[in-house]
CHARMM-style PDB file with segment names, atoms N, HN, CA, C and O in Angstrom:
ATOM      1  N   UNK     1    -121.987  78.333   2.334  1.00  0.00      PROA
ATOM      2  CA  UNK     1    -122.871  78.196   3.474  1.00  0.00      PROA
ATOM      3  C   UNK     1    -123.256  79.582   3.977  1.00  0.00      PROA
ATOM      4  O   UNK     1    -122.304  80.263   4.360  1.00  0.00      PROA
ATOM      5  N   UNK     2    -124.645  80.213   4.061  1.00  0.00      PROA
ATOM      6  HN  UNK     2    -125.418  79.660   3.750  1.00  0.00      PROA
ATOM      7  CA  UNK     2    -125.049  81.025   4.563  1.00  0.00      PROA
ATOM      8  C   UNK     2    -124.885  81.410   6.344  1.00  0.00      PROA
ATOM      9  O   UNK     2    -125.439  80.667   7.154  1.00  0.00      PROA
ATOM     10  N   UNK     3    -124.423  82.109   6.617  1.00  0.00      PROA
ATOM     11  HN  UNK     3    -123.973  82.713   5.959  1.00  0.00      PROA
ATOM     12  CA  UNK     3    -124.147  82.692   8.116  1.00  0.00      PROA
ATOM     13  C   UNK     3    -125.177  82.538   8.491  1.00  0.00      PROA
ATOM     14  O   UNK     3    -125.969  82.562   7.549  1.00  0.00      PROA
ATOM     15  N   UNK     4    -125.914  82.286   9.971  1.00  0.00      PROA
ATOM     16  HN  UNK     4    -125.271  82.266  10.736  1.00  0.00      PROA
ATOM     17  CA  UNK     4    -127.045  82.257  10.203  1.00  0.00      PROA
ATOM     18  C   UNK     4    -126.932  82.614  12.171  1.00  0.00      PROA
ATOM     19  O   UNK     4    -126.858  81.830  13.117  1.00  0.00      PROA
ATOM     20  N   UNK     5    -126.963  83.953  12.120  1.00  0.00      PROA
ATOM     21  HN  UNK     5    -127.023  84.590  11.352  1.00  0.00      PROA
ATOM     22  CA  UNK     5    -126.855  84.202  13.748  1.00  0.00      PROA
ATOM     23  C   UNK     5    -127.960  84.851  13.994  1.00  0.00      PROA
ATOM     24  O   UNK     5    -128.746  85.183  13.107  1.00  0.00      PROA
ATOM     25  N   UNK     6    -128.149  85.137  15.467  1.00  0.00      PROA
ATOM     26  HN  UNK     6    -127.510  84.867  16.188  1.00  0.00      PROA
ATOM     27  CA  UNK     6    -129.368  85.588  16.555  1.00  0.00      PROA
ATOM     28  C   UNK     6    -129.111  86.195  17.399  1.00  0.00      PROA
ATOM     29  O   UNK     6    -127.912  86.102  17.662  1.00  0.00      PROA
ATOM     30  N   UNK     7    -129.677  86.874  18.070  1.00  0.00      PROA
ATOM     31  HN  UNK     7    -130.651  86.950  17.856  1.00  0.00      PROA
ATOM     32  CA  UNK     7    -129.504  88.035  18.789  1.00  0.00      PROA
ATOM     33  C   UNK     7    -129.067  87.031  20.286  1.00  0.00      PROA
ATOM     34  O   UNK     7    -128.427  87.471  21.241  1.00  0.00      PROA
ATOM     35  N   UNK     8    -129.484  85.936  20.182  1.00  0.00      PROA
ATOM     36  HN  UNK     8    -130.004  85.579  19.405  1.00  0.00      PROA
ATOM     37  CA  UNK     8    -129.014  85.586  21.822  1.00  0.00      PROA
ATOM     38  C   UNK     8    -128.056  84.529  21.365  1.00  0.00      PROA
ATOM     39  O   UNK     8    -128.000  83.543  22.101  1.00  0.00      PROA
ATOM     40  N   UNK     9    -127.203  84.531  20.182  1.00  0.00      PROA
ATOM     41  HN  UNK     9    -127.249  85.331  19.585  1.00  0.00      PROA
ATOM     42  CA  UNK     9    -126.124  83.339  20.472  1.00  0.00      PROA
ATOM     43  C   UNK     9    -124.891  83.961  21.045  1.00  0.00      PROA
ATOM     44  O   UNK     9    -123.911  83.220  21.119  1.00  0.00      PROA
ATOM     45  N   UNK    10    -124.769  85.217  21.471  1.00  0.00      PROA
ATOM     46  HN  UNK    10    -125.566  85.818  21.410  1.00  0.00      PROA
ATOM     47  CA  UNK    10    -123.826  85.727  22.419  1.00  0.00      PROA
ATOM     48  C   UNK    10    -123.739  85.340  23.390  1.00  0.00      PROA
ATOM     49  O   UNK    10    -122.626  85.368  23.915  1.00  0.00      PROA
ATOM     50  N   UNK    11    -125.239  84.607  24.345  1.00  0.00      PROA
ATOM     51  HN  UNK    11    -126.143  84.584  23.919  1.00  0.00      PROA
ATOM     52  CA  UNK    11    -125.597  84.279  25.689  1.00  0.00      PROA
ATOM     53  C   UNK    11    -125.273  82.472  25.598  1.00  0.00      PROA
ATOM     54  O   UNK    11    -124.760  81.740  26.444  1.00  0.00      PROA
ATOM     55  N   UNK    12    -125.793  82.156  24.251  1.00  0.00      PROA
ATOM     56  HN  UNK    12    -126.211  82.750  23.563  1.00  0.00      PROA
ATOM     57  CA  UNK    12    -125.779  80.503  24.111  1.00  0.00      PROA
ATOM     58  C   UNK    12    -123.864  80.361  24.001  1.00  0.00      PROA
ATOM     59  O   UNK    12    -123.332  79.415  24.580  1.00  0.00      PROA
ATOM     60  N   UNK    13    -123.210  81.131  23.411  1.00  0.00      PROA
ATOM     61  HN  UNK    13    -123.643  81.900  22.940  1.00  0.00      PROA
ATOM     62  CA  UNK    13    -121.528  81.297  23.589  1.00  0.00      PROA
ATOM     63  C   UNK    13    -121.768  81.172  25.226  1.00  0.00      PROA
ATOM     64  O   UNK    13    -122.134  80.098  25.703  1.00  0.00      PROA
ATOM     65  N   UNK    14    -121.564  82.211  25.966  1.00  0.00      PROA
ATOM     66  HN  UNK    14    -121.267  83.084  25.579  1.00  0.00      PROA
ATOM     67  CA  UNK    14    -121.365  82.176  27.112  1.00  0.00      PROA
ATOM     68  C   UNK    14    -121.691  81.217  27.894  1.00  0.00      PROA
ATOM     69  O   UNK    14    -120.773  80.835  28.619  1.00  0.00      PROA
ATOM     70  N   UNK    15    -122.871  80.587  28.025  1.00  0.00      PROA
ATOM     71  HN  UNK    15    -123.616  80.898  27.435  1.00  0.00      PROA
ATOM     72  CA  UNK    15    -123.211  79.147  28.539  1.00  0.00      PROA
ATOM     73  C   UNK    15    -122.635  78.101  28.374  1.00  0.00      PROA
ATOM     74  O   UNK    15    -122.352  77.396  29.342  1.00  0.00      PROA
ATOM     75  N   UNK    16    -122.295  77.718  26.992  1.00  0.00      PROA
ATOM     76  HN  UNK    16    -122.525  78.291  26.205  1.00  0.00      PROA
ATOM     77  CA  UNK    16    -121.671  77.067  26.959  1.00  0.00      PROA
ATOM     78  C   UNK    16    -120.188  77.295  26.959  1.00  0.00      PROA
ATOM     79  O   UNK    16    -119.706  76.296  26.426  1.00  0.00      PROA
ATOM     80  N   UNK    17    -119.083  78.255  27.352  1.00  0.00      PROA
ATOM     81  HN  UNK    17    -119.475  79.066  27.786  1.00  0.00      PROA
ATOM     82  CA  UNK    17    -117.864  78.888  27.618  1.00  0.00      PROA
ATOM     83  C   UNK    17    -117.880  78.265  29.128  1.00  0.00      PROA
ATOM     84  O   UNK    17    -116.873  77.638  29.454  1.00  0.00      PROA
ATOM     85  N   UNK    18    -119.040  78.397  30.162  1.00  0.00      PROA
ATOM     86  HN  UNK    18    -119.859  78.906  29.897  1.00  0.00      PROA
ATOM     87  CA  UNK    18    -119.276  78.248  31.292  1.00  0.00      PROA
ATOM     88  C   UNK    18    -118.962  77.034  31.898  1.00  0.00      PROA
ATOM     89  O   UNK    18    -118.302  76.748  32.897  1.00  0.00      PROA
ATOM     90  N   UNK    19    -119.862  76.086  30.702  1.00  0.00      PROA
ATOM     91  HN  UNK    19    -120.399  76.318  29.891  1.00  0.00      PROA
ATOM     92  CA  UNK    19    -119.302  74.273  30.759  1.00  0.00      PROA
ATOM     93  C   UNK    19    -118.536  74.214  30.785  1.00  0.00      PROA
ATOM     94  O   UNK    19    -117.898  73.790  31.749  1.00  0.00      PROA
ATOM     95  N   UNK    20    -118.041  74.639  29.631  1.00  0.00      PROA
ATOM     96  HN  UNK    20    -118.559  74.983  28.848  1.00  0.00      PROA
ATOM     97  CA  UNK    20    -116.337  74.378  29.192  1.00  0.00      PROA
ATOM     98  C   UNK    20    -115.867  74.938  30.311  1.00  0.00      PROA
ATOM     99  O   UNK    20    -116.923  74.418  30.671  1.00  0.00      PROA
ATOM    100  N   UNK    21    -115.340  75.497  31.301  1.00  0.00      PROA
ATOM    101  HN  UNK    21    -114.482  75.920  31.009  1.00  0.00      PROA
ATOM    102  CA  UNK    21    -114.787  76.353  32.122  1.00  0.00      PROA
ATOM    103  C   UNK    21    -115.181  75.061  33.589  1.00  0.00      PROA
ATOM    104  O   UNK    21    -114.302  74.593  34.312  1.00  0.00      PROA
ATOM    105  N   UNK    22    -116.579  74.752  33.698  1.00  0.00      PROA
ATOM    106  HN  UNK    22    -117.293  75.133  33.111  1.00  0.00      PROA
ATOM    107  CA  UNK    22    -116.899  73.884  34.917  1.00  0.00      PROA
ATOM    108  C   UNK    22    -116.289  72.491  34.240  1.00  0.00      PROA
ATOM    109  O   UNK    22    -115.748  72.121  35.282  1.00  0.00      PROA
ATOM    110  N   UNK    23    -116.090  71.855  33.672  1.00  0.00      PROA
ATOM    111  HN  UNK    23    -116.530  72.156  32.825  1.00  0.00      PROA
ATOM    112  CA  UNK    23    -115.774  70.654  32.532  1.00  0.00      PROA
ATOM    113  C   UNK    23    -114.393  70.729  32.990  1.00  0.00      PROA
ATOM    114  O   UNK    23    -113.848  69.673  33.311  1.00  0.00      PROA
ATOM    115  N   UNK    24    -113.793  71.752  33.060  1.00  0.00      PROA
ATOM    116  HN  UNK    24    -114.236  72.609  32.799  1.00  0.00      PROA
ATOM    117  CA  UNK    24    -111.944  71.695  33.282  1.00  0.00      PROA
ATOM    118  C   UNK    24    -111.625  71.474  34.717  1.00  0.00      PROA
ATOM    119  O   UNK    24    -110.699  70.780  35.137  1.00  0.00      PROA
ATOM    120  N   UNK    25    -112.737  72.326  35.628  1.00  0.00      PROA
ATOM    121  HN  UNK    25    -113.489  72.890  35.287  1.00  0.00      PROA
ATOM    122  CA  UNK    25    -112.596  72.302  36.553  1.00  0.00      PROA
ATOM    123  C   UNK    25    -112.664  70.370  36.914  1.00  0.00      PROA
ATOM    124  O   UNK    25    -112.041  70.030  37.920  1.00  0.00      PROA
ATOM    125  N   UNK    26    -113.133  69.634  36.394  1.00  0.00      PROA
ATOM    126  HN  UNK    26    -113.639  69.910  35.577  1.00  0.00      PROA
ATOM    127  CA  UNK    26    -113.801  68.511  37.166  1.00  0.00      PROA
ATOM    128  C   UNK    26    -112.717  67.602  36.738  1.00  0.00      PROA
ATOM    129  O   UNK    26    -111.935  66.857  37.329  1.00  0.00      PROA
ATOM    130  N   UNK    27    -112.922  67.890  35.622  1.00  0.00      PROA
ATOM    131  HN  UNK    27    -113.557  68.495  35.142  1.00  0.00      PROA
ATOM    132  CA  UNK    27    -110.877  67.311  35.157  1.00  0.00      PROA
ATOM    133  C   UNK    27    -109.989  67.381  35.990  1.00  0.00      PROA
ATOM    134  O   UNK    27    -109.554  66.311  36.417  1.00  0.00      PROA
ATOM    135  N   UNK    28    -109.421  68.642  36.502  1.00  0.00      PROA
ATOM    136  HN  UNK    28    -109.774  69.511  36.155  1.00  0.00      PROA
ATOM    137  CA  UNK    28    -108.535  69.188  37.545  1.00  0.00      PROA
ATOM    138  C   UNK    28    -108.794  68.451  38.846  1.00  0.00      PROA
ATOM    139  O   UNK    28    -107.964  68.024  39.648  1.00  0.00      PROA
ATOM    140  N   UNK    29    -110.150  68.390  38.890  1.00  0.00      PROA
ATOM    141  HN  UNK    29    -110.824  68.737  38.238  1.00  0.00      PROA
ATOM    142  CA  UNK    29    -110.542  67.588  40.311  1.00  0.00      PROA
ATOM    143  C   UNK    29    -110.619  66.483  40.796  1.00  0.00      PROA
ATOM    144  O   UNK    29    -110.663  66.249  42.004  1.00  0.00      PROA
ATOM    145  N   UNK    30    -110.649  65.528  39.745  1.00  0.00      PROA
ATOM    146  HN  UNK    30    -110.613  65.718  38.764  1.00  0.00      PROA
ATOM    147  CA  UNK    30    -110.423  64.155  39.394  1.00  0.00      PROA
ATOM    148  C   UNK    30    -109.292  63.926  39.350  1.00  0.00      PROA
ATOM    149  O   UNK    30    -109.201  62.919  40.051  1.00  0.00      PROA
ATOM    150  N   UNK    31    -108.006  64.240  38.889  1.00  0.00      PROA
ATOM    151  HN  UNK    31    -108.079  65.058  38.319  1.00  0.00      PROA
ATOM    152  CA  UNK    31    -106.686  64.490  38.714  1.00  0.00      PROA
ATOM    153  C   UNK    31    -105.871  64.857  40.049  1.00  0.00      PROA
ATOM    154  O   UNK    31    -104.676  64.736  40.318  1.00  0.00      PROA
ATOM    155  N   UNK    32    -106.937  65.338  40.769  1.00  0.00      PROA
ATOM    156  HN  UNK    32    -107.908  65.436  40.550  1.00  0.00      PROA
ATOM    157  CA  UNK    32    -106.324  66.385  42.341  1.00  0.00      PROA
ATOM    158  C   UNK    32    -106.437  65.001  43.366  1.00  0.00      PROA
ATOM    159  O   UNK    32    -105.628  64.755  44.260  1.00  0.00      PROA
ATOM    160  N   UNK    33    -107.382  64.339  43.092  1.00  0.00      PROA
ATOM    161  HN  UNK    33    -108.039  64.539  42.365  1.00  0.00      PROA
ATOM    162  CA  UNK    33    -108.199  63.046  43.811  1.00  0.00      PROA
ATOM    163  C   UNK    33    -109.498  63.988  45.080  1.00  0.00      PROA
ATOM    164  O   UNK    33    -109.692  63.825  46.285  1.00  0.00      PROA
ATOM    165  N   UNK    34    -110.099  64.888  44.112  1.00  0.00      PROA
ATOM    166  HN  UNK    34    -109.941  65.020  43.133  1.00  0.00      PROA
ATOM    167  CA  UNK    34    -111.112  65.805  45.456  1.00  0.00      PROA
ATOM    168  C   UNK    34    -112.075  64.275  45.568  1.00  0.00      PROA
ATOM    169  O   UNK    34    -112.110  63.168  45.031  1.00  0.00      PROA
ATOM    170  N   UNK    35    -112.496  64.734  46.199  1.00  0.00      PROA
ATOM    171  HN  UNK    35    -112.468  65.634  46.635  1.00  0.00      PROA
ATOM    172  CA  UNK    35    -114.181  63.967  47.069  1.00  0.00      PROA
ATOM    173  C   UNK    35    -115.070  63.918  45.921  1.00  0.00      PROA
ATOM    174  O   UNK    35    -115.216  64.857  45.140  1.00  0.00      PROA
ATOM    175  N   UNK    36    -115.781  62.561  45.824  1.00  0.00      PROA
ATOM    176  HN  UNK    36    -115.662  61.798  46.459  1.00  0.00      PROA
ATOM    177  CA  UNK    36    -116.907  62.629  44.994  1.00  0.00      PROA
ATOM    178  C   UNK    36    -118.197  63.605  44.747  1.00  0.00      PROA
ATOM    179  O   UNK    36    -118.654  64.250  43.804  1.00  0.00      PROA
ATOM    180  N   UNK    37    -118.429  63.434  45.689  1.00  0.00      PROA
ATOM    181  HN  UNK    37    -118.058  62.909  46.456  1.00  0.00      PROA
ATOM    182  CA  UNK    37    -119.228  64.660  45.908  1.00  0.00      PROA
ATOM    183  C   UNK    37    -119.363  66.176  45.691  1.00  0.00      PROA
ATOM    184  O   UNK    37    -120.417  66.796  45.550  1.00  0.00      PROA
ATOM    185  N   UNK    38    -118.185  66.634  45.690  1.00  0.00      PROA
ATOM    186  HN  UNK    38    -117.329  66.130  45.804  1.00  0.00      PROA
ATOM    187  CA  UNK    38    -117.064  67.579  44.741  1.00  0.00      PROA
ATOM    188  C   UNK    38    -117.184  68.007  43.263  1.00  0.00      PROA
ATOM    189  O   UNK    38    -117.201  69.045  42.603  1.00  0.00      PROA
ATOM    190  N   UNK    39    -117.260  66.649  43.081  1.00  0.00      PROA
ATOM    191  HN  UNK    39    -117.246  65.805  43.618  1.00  0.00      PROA
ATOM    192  CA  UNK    39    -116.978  66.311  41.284  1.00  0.00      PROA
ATOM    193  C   UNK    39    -118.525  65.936  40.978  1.00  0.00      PROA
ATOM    194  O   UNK    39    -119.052  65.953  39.866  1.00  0.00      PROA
ATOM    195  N   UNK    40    -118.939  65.704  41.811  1.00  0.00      PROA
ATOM    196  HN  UNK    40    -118.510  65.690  42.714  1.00  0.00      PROA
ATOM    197  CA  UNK    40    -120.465  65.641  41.265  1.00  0.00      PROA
ATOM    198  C   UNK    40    -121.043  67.000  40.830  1.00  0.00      PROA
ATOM    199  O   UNK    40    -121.271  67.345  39.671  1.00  0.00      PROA
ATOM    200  N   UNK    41    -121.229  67.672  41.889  1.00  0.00      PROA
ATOM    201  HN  UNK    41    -121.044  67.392  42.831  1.00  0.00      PROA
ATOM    202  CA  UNK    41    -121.696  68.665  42.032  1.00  0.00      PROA
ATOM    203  C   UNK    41    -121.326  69.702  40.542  1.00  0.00      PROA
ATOM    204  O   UNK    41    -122.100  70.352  39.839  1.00  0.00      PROA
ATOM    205  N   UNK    42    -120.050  69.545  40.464  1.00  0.00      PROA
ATOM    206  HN  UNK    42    -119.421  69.017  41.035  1.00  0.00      PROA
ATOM    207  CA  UNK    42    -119.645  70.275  39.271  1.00  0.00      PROA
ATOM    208  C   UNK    42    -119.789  69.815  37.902  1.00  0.00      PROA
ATOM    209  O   UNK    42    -119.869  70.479  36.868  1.00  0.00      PROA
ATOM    210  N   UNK    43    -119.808  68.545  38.084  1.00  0.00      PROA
ATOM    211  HN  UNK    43    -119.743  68.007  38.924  1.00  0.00      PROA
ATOM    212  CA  UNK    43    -120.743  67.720  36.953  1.00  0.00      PROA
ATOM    213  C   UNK    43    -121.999  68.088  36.773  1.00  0.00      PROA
ATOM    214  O   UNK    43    -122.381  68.156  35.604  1.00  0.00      PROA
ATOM    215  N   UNK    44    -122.987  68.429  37.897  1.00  0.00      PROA
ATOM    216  HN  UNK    44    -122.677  68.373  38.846  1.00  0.00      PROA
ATOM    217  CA  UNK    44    -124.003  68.848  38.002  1.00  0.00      PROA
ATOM    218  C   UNK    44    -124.114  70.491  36.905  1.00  0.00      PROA
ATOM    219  O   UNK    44    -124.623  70.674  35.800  1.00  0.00      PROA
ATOM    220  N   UNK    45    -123.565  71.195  37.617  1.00  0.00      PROA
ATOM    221  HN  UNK    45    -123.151  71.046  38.515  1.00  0.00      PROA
ATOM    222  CA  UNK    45    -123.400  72.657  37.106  1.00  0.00      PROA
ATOM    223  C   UNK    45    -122.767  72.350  35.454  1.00  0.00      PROA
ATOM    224  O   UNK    45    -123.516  72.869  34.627  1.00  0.00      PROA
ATOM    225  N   UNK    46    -122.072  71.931  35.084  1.00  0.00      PROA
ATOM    226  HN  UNK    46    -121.464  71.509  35.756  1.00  0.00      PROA
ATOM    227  CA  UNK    46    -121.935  71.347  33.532  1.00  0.00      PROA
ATOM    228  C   UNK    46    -123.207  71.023  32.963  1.00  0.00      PROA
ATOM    229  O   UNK    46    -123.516  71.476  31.862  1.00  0.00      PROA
ATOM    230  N   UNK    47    -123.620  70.620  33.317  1.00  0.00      PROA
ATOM    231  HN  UNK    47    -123.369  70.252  34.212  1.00  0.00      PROA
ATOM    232  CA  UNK    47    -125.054  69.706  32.977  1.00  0.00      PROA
ATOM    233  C   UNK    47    -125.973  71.119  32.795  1.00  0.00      PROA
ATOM    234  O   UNK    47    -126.058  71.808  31.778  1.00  0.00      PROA
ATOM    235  N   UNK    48    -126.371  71.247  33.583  1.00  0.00      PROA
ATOM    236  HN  UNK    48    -126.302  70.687  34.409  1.00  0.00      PROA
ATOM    237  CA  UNK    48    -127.086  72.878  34.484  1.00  0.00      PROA
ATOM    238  C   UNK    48    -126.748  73.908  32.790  1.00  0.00      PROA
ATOM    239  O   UNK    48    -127.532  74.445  32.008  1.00  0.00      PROA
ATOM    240  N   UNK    49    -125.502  73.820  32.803  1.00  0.00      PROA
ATOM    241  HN  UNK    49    -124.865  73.384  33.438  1.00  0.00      PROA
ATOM    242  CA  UNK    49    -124.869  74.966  32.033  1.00  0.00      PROA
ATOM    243  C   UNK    49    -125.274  74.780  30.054  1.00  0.00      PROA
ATOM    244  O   UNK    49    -125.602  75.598  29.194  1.00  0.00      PROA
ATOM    245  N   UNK    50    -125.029  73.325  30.042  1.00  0.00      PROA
ATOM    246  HN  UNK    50    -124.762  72.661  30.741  1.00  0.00      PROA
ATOM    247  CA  UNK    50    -125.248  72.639  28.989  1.00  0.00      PROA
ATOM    248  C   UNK    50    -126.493  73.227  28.660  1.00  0.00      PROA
ATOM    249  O   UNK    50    -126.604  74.186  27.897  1.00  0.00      PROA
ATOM    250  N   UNK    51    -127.901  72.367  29.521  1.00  0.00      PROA
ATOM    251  HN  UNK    51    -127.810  71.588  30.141  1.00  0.00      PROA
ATOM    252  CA  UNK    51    -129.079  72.620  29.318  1.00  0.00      PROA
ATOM    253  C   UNK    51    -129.990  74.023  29.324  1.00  0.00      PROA
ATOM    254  O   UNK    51    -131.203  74.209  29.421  1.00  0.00      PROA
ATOM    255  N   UNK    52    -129.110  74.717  29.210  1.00  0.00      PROA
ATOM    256  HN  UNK    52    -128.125  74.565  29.132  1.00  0.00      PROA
ATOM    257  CA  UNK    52    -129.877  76.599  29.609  1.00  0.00      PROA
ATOM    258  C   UNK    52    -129.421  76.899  28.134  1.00  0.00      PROA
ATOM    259  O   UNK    52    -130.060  77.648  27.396  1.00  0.00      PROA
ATOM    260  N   UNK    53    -128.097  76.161  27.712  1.00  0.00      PROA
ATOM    261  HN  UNK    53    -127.578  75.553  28.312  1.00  0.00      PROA
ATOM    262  CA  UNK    53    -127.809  76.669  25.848  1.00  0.00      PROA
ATOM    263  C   UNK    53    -128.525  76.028  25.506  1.00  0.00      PROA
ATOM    264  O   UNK    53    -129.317  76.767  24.922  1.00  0.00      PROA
ATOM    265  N   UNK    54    -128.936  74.869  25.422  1.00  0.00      PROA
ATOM    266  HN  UNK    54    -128.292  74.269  25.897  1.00  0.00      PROA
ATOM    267  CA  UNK    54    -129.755  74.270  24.885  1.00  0.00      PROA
ATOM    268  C   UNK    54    -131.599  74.965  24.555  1.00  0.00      PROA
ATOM    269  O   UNK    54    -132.258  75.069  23.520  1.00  0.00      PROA
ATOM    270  N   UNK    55    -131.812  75.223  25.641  1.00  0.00      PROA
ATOM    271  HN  UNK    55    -131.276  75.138  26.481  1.00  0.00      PROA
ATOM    272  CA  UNK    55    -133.135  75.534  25.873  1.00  0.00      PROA
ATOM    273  C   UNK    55    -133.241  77.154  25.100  1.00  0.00      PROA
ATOM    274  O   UNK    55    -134.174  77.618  24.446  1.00  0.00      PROA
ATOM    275  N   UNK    56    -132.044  77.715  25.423  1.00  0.00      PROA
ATOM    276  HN  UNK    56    -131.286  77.337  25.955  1.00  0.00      PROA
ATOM    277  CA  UNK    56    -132.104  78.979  24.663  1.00  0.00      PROA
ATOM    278  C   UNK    56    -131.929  79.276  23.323  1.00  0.00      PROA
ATOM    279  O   UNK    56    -132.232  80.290  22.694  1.00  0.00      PROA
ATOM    280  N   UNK    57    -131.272  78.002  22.894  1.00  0.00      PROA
ATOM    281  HN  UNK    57    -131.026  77.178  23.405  1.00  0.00      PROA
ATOM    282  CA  UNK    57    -131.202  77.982  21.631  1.00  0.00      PROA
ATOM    283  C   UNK    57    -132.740  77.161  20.614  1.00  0.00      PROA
ATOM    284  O   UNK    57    -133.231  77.382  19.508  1.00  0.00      PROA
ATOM    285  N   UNK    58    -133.002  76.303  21.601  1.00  0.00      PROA
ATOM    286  HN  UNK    58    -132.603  76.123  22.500  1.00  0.00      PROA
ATOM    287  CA  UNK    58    -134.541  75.801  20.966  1.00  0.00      PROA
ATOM    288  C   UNK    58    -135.579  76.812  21.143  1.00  0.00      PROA
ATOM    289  O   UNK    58    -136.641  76.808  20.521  1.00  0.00      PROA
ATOM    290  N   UNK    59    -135.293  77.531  21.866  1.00  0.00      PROA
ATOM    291  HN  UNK    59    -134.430  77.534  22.371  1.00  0.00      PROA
ATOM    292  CA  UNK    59    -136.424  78.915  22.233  1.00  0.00      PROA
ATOM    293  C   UNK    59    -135.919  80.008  21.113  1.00  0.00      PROA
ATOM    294  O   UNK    59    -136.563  80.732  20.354  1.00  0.00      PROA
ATOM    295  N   UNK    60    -135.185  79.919  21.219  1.00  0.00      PROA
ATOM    296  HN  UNK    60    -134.662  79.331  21.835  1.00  0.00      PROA
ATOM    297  CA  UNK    60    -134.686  81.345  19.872  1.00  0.00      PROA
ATOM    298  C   UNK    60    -135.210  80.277  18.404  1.00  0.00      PROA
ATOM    299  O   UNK    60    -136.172  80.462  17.658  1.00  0.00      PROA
ATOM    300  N   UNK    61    -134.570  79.584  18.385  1.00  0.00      PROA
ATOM    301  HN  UNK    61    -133.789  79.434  18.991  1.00  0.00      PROA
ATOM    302  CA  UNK    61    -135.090  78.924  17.127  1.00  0.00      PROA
ATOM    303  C   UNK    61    -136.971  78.647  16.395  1.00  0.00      PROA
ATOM    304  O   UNK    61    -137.457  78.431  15.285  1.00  0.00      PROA
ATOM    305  N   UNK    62    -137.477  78.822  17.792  1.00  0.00      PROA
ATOM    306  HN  UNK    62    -137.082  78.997  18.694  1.00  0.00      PROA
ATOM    307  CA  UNK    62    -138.809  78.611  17.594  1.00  0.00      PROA
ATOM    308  C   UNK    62    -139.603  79.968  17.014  1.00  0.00      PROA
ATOM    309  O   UNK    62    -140.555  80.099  16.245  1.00  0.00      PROA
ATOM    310  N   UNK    63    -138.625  81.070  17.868  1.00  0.00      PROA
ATOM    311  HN  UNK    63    -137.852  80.963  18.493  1.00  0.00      PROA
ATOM    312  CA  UNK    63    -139.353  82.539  17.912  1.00  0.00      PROA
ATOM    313  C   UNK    63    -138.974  82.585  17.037  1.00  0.00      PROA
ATOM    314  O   UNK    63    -140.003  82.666  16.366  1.00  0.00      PROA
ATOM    315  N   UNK    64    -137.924  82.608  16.136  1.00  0.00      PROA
ATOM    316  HN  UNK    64    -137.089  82.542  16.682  1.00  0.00      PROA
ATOM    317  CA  UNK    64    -137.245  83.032  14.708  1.00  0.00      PROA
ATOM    318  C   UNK    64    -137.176  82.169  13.833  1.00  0.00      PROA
ATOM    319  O   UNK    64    -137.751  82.580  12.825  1.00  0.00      PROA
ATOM    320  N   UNK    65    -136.670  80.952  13.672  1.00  0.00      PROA
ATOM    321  HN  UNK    65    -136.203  80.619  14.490  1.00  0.00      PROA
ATOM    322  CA  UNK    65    -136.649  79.917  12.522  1.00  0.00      PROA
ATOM    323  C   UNK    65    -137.926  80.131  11.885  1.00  0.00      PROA
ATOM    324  O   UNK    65    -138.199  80.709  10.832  1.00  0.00      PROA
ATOM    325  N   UNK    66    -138.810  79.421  12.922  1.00  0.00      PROA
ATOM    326  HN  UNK    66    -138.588  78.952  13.777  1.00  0.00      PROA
ATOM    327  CA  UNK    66    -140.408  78.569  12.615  1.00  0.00      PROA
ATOM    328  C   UNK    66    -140.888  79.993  12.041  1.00  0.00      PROA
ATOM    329  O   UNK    66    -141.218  80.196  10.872  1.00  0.00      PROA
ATOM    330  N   UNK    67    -140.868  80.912  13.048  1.00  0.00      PROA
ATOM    331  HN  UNK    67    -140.600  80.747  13.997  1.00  0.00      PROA
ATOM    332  CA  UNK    67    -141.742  82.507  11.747  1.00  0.00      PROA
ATOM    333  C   UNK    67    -141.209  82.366  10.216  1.00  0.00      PROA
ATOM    334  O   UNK    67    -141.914  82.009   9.272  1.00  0.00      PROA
ATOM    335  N   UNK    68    -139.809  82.721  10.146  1.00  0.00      PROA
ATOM    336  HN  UNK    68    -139.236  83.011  10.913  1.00  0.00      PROA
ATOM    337  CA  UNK    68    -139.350  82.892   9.133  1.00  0.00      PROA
ATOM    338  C   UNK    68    -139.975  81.784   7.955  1.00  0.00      PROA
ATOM    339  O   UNK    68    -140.396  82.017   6.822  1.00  0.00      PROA
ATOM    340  N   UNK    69    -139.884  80.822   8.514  1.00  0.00      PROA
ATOM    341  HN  UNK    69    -139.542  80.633   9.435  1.00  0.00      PROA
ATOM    342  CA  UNK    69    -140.755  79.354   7.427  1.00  0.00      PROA
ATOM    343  C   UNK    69    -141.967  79.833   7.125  1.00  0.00      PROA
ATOM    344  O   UNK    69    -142.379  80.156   6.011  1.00  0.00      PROA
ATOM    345  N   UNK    70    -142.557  79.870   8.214  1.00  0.00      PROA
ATOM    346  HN  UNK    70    -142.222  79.607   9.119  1.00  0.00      PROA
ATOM    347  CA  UNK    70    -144.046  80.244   8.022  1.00  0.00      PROA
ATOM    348  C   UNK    70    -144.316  81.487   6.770  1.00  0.00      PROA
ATOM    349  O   UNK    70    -145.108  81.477   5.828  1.00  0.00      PROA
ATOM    350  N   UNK    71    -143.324  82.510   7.193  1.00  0.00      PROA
ATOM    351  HN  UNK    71    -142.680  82.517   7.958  1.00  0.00      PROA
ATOM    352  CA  UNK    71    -143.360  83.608   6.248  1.00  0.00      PROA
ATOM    353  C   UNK    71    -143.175  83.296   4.770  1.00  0.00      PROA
ATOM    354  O   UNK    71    -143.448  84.181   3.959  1.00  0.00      PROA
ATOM    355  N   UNK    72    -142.733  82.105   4.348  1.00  0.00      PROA
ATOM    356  HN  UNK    72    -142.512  81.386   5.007  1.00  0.00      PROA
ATOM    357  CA  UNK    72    -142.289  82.022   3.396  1.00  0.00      PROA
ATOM    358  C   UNK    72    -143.197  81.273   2.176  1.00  0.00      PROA
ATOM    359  OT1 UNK    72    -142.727  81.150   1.044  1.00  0.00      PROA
TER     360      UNK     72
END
């Protein structure tokens, strides 16, 4: 299998490190018995965190994949 990295999957790591990090938290918080509202919110920011790797990774993929095809 060919390696295949990008200059911003350092940032798409970190975003999603971020989930993972808000994701534990909500665990912990659910477990603690916090307030719904609490656990939403940080559900929210998971979500939030999810969708910015996402988007950065379909945006890098477009600027770089799709050329590279084209080039070919």
């Amino acid at each position: 299998m060919t390696i295949h990295t990008h200059q911003l999957h350092p940032d798409i790591i970190k975003r999603l490190n971020r989930a993972r990090g808000h994701l534990s938290s909500v665990t912990q918080m659910i477990e603690d018995g916090r307030h719904c509202l609490d656990i939403a919110q940080q559900l929210h920011a998971v979500e939030k965190a999810i969708q910015q790797a996402k988007r950065t990774l379909v945006l890098d993929h477009i600027d770089h994949c799709l050329d590279e095809a084209l080039d070919t």
